[in-house]
C-alpha positions as CSV (number, residue, x, y, z in Angstrom):
1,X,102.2,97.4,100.1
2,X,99.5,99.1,98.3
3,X,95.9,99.3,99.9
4,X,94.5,97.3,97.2
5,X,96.6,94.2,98.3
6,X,96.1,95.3,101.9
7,X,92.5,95.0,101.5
8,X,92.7,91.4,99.5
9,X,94.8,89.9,102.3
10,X,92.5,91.0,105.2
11,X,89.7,90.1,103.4
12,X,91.2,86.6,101.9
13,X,89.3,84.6,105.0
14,X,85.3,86.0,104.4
15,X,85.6,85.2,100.4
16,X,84.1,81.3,99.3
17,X,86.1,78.9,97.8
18,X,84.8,80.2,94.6
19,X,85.8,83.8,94.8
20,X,89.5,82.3,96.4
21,X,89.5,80.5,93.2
22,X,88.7,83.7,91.0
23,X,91.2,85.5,92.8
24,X,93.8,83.0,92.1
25,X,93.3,82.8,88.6
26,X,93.1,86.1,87.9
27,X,96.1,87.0,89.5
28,X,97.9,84.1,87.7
29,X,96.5,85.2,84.2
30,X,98.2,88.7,85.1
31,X,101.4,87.0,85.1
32,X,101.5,85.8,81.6
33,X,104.3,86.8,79.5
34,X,103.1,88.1,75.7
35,X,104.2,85.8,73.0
36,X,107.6,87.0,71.8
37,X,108.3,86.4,68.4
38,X,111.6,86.7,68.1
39,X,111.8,83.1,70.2
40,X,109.2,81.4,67.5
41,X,111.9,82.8,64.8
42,X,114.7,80.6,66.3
43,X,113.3,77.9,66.6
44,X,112.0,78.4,63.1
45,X,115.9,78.5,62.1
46,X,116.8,75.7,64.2
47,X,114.5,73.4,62.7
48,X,115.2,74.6,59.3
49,X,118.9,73.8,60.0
50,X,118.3,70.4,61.7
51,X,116.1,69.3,58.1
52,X,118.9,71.0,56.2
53,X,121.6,68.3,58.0
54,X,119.5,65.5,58.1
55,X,118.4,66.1,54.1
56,X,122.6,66.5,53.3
57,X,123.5,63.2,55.4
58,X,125.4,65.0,57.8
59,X,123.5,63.2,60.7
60,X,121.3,61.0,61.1
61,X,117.6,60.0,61.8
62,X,116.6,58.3,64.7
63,X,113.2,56.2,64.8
């Protein structure tokens, strides 16, 4: 465990709700995953093929 975390934990009790809430979200917002591109490019393909079927007849629409 590094002292950094050492000294968050031992300190978690004397911070306000506030700082709790600060310390929360910043360690949430550190565990965001980049945007990959490659997933927005299959989907892209997928949707393209989905229009392609429902434009041929193949399947079909449902309201």
């Amino acid at each position: 465990m590094s002292t950094a975390l050492k000294q968050v934990i031992e300190n978690i009790e004397s911070l306000s709700s506030g700082e709790k809430a600060l310390v929360a979200h910043c360690l949430i917002s550190s565990l965001e995953v980049k945007h990959d591109d490659s997933v927005d490019h299959a989907w892209g393909e997928l949707a393209q093929q989905r229009f392609a079927e429902l434009e041929s007849g193949a399947v079909q629409g449902v309201s």
